[in-house]
N, C-alpha and C positions, 0 to 999 in steps of 0.2 A: 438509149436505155439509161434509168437514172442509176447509179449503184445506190447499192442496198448496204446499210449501215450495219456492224457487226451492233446487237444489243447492249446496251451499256450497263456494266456491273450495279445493280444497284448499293446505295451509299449503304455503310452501317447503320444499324439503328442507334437514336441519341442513346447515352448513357441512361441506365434510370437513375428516377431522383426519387424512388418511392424508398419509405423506409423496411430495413428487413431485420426485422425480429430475431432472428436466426442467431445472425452475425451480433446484435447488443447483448444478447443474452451470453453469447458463448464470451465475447471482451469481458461483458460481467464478471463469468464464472474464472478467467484468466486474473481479475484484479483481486477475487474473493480465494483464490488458495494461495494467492503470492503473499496475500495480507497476513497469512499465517505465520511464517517463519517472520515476517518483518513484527508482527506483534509482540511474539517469543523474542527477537533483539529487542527491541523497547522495554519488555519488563526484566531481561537479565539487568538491561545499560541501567534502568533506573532503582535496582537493589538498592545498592550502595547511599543514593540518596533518602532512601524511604528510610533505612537504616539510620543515618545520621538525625533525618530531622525526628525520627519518631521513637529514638531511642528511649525514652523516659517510660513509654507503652511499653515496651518490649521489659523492661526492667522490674517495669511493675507485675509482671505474670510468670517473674522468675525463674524458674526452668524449665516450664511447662511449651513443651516442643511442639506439639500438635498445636495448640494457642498461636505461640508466635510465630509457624509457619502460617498460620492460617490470617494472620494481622497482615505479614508481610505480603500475602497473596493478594489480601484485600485492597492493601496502598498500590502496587508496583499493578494493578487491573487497569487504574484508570490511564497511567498511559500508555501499558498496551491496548486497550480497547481504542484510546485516541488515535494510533498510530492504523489500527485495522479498518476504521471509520475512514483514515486520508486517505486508506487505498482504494477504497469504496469511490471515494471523492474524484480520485485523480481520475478514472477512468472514465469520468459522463462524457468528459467529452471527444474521446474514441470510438465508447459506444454509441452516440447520439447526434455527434456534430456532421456539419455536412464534409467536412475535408478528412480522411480518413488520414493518412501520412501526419497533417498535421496533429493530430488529436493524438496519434500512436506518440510523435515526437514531445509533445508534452506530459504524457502518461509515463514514459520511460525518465522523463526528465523528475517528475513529482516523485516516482518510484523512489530513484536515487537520489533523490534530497531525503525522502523521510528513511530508506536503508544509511544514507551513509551517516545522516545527522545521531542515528541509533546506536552507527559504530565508532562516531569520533567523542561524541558526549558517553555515552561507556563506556569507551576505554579509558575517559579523563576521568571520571569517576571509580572507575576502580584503579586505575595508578593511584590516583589520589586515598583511598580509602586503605591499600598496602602498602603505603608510604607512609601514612601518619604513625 
């Protein structure tokens, strides 16, 4: 009599390679409120600069506080919008790329180059601007 073979487990199924919406939209939405607070350090760190280089604007509108908050809003925007824009950046390819781990490791890595670049250049700019 021939024995009869126990059924063999069948193999897992391959990974997918399909893409899932889901999972880019949500990394998105993770790169789009982190950009927040890093936007807010980029335009505290870059006060002090918009100050110095644009003092002559500021002087010209003499005491008028509303005015020159609203100069200083206008200068110190664009690099926080740049900095909000990298966090946007760093994340495609987390959300898009095929190696998930990797894409996380360079996302956390761009993160913290454009947070910390916001906390070492601001604080060198305001030592520097409480020191003169």
């Amino acid at each position: 009599m021939p024995e009869v073979n126990a059924p063999a487990t069948p193999a897992p199924p391959p990974p997918e390679r399909r893409f899932h919406y889901r999972i880019a939209v949500e990394r998105l939405a993770i790169a789009h409120f982190l950009g927040y607070p890093i936007a807010f350090v980029w335009a505290c760190a870059s006060m002090p600069l918009a100050i110095h280089l644009f003092i002559a604007d500021i002087e010209i509108l003499g005491g008028d506080m509303p005015a020159i908050g609203k100069l200083v809003v206008r200068i110190v925007a664009w690099p926080a919008g740049a900095a909000f824009a990298l966090t946007h950046l760093a994340v495609l390819a987390w959300a898009f790329g095929r190696d998930a781990a990797r894409g996380r490791r360079l996302f956390l890595f761009g993160l913290g180059a454009i947070a910390g670049a916001a906390l070492l250049l601001g604080g060198a700019s305001w030592l520097w601007l409480l020191l003169r």
